[in-house]
N, C-alpha and C positions, 0 to 999 in steps of 0.2 A: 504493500500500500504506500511506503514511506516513497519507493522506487517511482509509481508509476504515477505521486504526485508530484515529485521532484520535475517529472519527464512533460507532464502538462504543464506544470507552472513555467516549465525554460518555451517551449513552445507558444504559452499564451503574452509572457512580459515580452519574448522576442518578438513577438507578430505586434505586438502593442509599439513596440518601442518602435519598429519599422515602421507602421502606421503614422506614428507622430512625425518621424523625422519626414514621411513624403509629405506628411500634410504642409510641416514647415517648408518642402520644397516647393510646394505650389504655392503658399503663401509669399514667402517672400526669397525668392531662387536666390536673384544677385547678391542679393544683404547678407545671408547664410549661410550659401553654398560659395559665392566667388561663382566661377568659369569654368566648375567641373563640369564634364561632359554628363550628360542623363543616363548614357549606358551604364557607367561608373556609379553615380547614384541606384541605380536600378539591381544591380549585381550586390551592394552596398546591404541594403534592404531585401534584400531573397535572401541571402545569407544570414542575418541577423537570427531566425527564430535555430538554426542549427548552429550556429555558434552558443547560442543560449544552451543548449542541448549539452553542448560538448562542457559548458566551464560546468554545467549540474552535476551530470554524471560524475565528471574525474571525481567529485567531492565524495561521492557511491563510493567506487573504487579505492582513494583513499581511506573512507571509515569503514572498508571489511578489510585494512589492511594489504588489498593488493597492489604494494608500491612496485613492483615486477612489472606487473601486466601495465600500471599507470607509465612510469618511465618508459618501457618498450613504445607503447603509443607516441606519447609526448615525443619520444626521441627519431621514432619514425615520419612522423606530420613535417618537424622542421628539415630532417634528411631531407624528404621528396621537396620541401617548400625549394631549400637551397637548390638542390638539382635542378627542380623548374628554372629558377632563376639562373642558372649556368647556362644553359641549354635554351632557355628562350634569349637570352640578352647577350649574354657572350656568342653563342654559338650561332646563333639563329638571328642575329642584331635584333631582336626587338624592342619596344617602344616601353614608355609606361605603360598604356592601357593593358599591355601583357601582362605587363609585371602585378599590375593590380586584380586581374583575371583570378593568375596565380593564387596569389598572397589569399584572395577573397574563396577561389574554391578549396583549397586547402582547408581553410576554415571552418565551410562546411562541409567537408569531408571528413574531419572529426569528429563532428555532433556524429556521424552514421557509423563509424566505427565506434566510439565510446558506447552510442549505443549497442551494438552488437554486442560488445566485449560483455558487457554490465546483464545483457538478455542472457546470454551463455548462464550464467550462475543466477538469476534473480526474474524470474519471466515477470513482463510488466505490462501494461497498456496501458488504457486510456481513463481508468475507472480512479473518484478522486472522492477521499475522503474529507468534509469539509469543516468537520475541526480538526483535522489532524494539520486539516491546510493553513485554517488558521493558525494554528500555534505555529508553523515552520515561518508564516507570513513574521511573525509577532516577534520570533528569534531571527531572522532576515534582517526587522529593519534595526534592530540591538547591532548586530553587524555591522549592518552599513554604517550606523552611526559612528560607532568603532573604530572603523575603518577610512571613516571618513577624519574626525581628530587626530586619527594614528598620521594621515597624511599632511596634517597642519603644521602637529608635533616636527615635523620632519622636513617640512617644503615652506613653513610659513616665513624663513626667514628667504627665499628667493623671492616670495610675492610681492615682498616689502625693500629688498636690497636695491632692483631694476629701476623702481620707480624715484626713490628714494637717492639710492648714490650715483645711478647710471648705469652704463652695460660693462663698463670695464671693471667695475669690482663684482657686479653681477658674473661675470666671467670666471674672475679668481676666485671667487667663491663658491662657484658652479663645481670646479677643480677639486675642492675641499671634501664635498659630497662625494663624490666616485671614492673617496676612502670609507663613508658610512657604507653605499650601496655594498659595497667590496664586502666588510663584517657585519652585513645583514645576511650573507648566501647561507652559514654556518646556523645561526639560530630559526631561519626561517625555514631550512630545511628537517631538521630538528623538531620544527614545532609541528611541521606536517604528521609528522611522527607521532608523537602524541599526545596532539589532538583525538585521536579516532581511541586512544589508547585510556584514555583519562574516561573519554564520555561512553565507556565499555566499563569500566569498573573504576568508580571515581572513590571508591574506599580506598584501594590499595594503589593509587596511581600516583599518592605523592611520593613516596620511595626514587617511583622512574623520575617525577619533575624535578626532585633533588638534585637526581646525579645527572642530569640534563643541564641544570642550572650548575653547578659544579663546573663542568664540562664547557660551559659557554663563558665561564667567568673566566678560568685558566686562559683559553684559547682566544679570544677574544682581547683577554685584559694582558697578552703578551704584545697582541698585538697594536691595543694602542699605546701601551709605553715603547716600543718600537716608533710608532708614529710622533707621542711628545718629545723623545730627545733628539728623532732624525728627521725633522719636519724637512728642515732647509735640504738637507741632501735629497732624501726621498725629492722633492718636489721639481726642482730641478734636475736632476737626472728621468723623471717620468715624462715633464712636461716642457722643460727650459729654465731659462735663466729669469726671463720674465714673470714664470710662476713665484718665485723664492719671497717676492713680497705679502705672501699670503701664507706664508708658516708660521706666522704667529697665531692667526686666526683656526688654521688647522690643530697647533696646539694646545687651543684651549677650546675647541669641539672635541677633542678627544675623549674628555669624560660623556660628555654627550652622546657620542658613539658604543663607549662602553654603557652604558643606561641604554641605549636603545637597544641594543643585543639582550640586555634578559628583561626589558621590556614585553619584547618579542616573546620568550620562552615563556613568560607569566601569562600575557595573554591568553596563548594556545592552551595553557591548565586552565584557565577561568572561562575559557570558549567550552570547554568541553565538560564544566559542571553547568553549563547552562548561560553563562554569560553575565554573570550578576548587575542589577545598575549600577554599582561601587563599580566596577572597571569603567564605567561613562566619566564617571565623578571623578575619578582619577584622572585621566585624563581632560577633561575639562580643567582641571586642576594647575595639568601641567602647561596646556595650552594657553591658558590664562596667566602665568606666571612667565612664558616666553617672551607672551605679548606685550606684559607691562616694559619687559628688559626690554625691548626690538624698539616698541616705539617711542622707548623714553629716550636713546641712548646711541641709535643708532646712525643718528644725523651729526653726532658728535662723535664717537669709536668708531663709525665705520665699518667693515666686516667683522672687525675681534666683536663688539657689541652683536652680532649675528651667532657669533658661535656662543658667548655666554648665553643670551640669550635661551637656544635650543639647547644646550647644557644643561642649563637651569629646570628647561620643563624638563627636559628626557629624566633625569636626575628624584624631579619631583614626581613623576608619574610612576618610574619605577621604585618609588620608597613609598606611594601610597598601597601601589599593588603588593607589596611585598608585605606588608600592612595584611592585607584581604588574603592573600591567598598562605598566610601561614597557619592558618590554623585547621587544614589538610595536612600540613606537612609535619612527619614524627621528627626529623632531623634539628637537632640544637641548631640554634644562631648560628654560633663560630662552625658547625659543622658544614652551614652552607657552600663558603668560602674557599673550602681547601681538599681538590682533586686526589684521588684515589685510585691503587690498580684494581679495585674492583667495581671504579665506576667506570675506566676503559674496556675492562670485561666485556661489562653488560651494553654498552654506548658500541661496540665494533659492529661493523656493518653488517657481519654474518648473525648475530646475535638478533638484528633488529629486524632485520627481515626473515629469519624464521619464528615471528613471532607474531 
């Protein structure tokens, strides 16, 4: 039932969502759209309700644990995308309009495999339970909401930098981020994990978020003391000599970046008992606490008032969550902190995926 509402709802918000976006095309094309061609628009929107398909599903497949069957997909779709694009553009000189072809049936050509994969184990149609739909509605917009601060937390000081100081610290600061993005892959991958793992037996799942959190602190928190004493070198040797005037700014994101990494793993434990409103409050928290720093501070510091700034929140969000989610967890305080060989044990890839 859970499968074949999941399968309705990517199909009704994607034909919804397509629906909108043509109406806006015939409303108002120029102001909108610019000069895209209508084929492109048209392709754009026929794909929409099978992309919706394909981001549902993988979420199936992640929560029974199939991260096998989920990577093999994921890693096959971008295979062929790339190939297309060899083969149409290199090989064949094609155009954009190829390339967008591409990119766009690719897209829904996922939704039709995800589906199939997820039918193999789980047969499902069209039949829709409608409190069940509500309650997934009601945990949805918790999400997005989530989801939506989490990307504040993290991007509000670009919204503010561009307008504010211009494009050229916009730039170096743009720089700065490709080192959070970089120690987001480790805890986000991690939390994919579990997630499905926690909201499957959330008695005994703080143990795993422990040594997860462990694990993220170590690996994480080597790497940005790496980043606080080698800002200038790292910076110019990745990007030039131009860059080096933004390692100070780098260096005091750093904490920032470490807080956003078990931000991240906390999340994923408080997603999968159900998503409390305290993780909104939290985050509002930290959002709010950015904001003060950016706007007060930043027309006078410059980029460094950007990175305190997001320090500041990341910092605050991850000491309210820790707050909320410790009382799951059996692990003392100080035992948070300090990696273990029997949390590499249990954390090794072969460990986690037969499990």
């Amino acid at each position: 039932v859970v499968v074949s509402s999941s399968f309705v709802a990517a199909l009704v918000f994607g034909s919804l969502v397509a629906l909108a976006m043509g109406a806006l095309y015939v409303l108002a094309p120029q102001k909108l759209f610019g000069s895209l061609d209508r084929l492109y628009i048209g392709l754009l929107l026929a794909s929409l309700p099978l992309t919706f398909v394909a981001q549902f599903l993988q979420n199936v497949l992640v929560a029974r644990d199939a991260l096998i069957s989920y990577n093999v997909i994921d890693l096959a779709l971008r295979t062929f995308q790339l190939l297309g694009f060899v083969v149409a553009l290199v090989l064949l000189s094609g155009g954009t309009s190829t390339a967008i072809v591409i990119l766009l049936g690719i897209s829904a050509a996922g939704g039709v495999v995800y589906a199939a994969t997820v039918r193999r184990s789980i047969p499902f149609g069209f039949h829709v339970e409608l409190r069940l739909f509500r309650q997934m509605l009601q945990y949805g917009m918790r999400t997005y909401l989530a989801s939506m601060l989490s990307f504040l937390l993290i991007r509000l000081n670009m919204l503010l930098i561009s307008p504010t100081l211009g494009d050229h610290a916009a730039g170096l600061f743009s720089v700065n981020l490709q080192f959070l993005d970089l120690a987001a892959i480790l805890p986000t991958t991690l939390g994919v994990i579990l997630f499905p793992r926690v909201a499957r037996n959330e008695q005994d799942a703080g143990d795993l978020t422990a040594k997860v959190f462990r694990f993220t602190v170590a690996s994480v928190g080597l790497f940005c003391l790496t980043l606080a004493l080698a800002a200038k070198p790292i910076l110019v040797l990745m990007f030039g000599e131009p860059f080096a005037e933004s390692s100070r700014a780098l260096q005091l994101l750093t904490p920032g970046i470490f807080a956003l990494a078990l931000v991240s793993i906390l999340n994923n434990d408080l997603a999968g008992r159900g998503l409390p409103r305290s993780v909104l409050w939290a985050l509002v928290a930290g959002v709010a606490s950015s904001s003060a720093i950016q706007f007060t501070f930043l027309g006078t510091f410059g980029i460094e008032a950007a990175s305190v700034g997001t320090s500041t929140g990341a910092l605050v969000t991850a000491g309210v969550l820790l707050i909320i989610v410790r009382k799951y967890w059996k692990a003392p305080w100080r035992q948070l902190w300090i990696l273990s060989l029997a949390d590499l044990r249990t954390l090794s890839p072969r460990n986690l995926l037969s499990h």
